[in-house]
N, C-alpha and C positions, 0 to 999 in steps of 0.2 A: 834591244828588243824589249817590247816591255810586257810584266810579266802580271798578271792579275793573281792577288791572295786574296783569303778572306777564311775565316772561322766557316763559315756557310758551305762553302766547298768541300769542307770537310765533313760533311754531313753522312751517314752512312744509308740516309732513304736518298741520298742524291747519289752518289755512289752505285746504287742498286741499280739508279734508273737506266745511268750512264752504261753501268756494261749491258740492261736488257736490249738498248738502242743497237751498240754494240762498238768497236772502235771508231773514233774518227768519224762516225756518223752522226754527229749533233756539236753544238755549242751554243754557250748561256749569251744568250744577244742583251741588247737595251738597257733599260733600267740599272738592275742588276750591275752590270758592267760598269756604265757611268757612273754611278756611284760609290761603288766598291772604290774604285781607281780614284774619287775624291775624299775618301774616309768615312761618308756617309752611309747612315744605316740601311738596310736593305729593306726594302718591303715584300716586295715579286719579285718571282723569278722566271724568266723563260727563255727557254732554249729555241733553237732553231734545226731544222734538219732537212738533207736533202730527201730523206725518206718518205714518199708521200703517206696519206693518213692511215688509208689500211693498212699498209706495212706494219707504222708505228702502233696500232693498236695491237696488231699481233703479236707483235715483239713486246710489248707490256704485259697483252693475258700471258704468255708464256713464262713469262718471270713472274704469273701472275698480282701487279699491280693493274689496279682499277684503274680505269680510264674514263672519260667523260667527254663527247662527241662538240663541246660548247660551242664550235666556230668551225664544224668538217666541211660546211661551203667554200669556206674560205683557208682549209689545209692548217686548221687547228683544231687539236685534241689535248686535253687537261687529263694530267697524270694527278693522280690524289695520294699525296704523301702524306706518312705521317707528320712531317715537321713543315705540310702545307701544300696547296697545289703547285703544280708546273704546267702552264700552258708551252707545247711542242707546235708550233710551227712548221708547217715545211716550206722550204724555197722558193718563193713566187717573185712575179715582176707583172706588172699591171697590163693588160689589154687595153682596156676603156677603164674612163671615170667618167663622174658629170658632176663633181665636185660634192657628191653625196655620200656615196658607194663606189665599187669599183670591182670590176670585172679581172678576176687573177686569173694567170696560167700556171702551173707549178713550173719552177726551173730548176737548175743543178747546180749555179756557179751561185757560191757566197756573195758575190758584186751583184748579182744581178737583184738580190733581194735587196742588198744595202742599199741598192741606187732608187728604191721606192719609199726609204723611208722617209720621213720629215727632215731632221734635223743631223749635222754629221755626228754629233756629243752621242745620237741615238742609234747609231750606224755601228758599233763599235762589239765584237764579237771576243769569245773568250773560250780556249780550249779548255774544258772540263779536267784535262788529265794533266797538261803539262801547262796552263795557265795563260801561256801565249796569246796577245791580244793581239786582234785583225783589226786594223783599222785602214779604210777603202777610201777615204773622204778628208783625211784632215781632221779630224774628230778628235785625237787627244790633244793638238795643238791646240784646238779651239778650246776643250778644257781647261787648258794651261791659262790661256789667257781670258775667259770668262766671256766668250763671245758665242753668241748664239746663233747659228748661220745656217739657213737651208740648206739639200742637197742639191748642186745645181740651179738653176735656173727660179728664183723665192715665186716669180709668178705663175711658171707652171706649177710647181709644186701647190699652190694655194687652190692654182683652179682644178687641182685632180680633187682636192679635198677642202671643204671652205672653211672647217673648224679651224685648220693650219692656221688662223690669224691670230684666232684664241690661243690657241698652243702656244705659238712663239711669242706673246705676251707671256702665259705664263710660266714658261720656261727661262724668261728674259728675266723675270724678276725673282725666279728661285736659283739663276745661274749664272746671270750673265752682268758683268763689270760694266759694259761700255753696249751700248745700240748700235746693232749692224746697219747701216744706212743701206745697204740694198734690201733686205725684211721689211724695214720698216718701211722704205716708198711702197713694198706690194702690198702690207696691210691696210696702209690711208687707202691706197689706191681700187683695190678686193674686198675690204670692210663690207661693201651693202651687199655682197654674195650670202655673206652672214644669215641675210631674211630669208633665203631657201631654206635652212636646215631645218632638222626638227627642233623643234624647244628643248625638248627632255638635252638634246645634244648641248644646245647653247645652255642650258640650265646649269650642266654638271660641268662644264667645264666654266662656267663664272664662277661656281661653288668653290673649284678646286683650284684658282687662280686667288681668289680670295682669302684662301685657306693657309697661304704662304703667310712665314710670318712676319714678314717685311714688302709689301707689294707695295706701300705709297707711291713712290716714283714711278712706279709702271700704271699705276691705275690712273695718277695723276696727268701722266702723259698719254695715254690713251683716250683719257678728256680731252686733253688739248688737241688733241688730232681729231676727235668727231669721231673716231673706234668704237669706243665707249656706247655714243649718243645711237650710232646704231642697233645694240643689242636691250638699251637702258636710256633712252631716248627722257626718261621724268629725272633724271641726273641733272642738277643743275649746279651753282657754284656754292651756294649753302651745304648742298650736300659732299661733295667733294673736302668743303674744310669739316665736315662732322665727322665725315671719313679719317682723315685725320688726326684729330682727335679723339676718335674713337681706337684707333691703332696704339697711339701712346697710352692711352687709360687701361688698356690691354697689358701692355707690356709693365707698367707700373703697378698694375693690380697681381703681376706675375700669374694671369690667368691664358689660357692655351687660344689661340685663335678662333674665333665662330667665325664662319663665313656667313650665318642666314644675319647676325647681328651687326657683321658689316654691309652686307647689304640694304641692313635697315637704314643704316645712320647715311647711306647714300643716296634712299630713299627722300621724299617729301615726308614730313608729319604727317600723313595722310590716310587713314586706312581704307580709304576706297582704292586710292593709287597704290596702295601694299600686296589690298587684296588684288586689285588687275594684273601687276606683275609677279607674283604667287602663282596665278591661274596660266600666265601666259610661258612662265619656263615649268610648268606643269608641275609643279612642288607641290609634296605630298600632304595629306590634310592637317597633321599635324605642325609641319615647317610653315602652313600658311596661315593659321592660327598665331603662329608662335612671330610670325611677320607683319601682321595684323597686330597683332597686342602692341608690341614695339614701335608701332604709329601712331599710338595712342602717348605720344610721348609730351604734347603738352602739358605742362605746368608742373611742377615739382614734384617728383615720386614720393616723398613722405617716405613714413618709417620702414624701412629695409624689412625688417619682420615681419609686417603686416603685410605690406608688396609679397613679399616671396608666400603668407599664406594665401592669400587671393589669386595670385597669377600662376603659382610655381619657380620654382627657383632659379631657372633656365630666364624664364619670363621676367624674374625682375632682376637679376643679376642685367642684364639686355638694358632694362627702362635705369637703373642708374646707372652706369656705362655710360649708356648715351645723354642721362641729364650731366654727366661731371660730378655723380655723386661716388663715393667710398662703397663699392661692394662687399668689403671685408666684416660687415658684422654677418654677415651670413654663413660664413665659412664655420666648419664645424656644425652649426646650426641644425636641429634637425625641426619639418616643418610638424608643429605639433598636430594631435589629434582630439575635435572638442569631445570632451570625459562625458557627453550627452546621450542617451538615445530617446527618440520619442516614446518607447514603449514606459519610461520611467513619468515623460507628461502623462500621459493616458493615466496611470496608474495614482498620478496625483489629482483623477478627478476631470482629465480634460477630455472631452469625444474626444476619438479619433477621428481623424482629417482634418480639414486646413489651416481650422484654431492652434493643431498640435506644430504644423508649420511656422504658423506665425512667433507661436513662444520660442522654439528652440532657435528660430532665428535671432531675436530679442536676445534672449539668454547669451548667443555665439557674440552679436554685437559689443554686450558688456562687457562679455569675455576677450576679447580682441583688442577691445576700449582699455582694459586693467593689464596688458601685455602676458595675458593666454597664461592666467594662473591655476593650479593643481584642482583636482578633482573637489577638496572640501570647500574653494572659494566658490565651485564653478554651480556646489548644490545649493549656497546660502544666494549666487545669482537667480537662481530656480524660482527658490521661497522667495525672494523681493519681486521677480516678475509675476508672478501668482498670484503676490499679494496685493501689488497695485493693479490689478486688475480686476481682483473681486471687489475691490475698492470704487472702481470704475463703475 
């Protein structure tokens, strides 16, 4: 039988939760589970219970921890721990879908929730007290062996839900050794259900497929199958080898995954094409800026310090990454501040407004031009633009 440990279980705000619920009425499903049982870190955690929502919220005020209504349509309520939330679940099995949503009924039998989930790795249950892992599906074999396989039948499971194609990509490439050949005919096959969903939906879940730190193979074969072309249709073959390239210059740079910066290098050079696919997974204004900059990727980024003060550091750590240039003079780097203010032009004579603009730009230029030297070179800059201009 096998048995689930972890430092996390021993947690004494988890603990607390576990007897407010009360015995034998919960256990830590998904994530949590799947991972613990492979050594990997935990992020979330969430339990499961046949208890529907009002219950479990009483049974919290009563032990008074705070509760959080996040998802009680759908028979979840977020416990607020100290050492972090728990979304509580209760027991469902689906009515209808229409590959968007899905209409729950609450139920009582632990299989019956299992048999709605995605994947069997995510099916996989753990008793809080004595550790005992449920598995309904084949789920720790599949772990064993690195295979990633729907519950049941890949095409229904796809047309209850249409991200499920996304998922099982990227689950495939955080999990799985070898491609399930029946997943993968339903996602060639289910792929253009894809165009229903909402963007934000398809947005976050390219984000977090990307985010993996080894995705080439999976993304490269999601090309090849026209997956891909569906959700990223400006994807071409250029962009797939910068892809590439850009993953090894990551992992060389010993710098942590970006996913908006692999998405760039997938991208066309393009920022009108950056911007349209920005707007279209509905990325936020800053992400589509920062998507934007990174199309501006023709011709050689020049000096690393001067990039990162003009773009930001995010911005051009991105633009050389993706030219093949060395981001390493950056690091440690902090991006200076110019030693100027206008109120010091004024004071040396100049109106205020746009003249005063124009010198301190001049001035900044020098100063950027000489690699952003201390305050007494940045005033003798001051006195020579001043002075070539009275000159003028």
């Amino acid at each position: 039988m096998a048995e689930l440990k972890a430092d996390w279980m021993a947690r004494e705000d988890l603990a607390a939760l576990v007897a407010a619920l009360g015995p034998g009425t919960m256990r830590w499903v998904g994530g949590a589970v799947r991972d613990t049982l492979l050594g990997h870190a935990v992020k979330d955690i969430d339990a499961a219970t046949p208890l529907e929502p009002a219950e479990v919220v009483t049974r919290l005020d009563a032990a008074k921890i705070r509760s959080v209504p996040t998802g009680i349509d759908h028979g979840t309520i977020t416990a607020i721990l100290d050492g972090g939330p728990v979304e509580i679940t209760t027991l469902r099995h689906d009515v209808s879908t229409d590959g968007r949503r899905a209409t729950v009924k609450f139920a009582s039998e632990w299989k019956d929730d299992a048999a709605r989930r995605d994947f069997t790795i995510n099916a996989l249950y753990a008793d809080p007290v004595t550790g005992e892992v449920f598995d309904y599906f084949g789920g720790m074999a599949d772990l064993q062996t690195g295979r990633v396989r729907f519950i049941g039948d890949a095409r229904e499971r796809i047309r209850e839900d249409h991200l499920r194609v996304l998922r099982y990509y990227r689950f495939q490439a955080r999990f799985g050794a070898d491609l399930d050949p029946e997943a993968e005919a339903a996602c060639i096959e289910l792929a253009p259900m894809l165009k229903g969903l909402s963007r934000e939906r398809v947005g976050w879940e390219l984000q977090n497929l990307l985010e993996i730190a080894d995705p080439v193979a999976t993304v490269r074969r999601m090309y090849d199958t026209g997956v891909l072309g569906v959700v990223l249709p400006e994807v071409a073959d250029e962009g797939i080898a910068a892809f590439v390239a850009l993953v090894g210059a990551e992992h060389e740079a010993g710098l942590p995954p970006s996913p908006l910066r692999r998405l760039a290098a997938l991208l066309p050079a393009d920022e009108k094409a950056a911007s349209q696919v920005a707007s279209r997974l509905r990325l936020s204004t800053a992400n589509k800026k920062r998507l934007t900059i990174a199309a501006r990727r023709n011709g050689a980024p020049g000096d690393p310090h001067v990039l990162a003060y003009r773009l930001g550091r995010e911005a051009a750590i991105d633009r050389l990454l993706l030219a093949g240039e060395d981001p390493s003079p950056l690091s440690g780097w902090d991006i200076p501040e110019l030693p100027l203010k206008g109120g010091e032009i004024v004071a040396r004579g100049i109106a205020a407004g746009p003249e005063v603009a124009r010198v301190l730009q001049a001035v900044e230029e020098r100063w950027i031009a000489e690699g952003f030297p201390a305050r007494e070179r940045v005033k003798a800059l001051l006195d020579a633009e001043l002075a070539g201009r009275k000159a003028n």
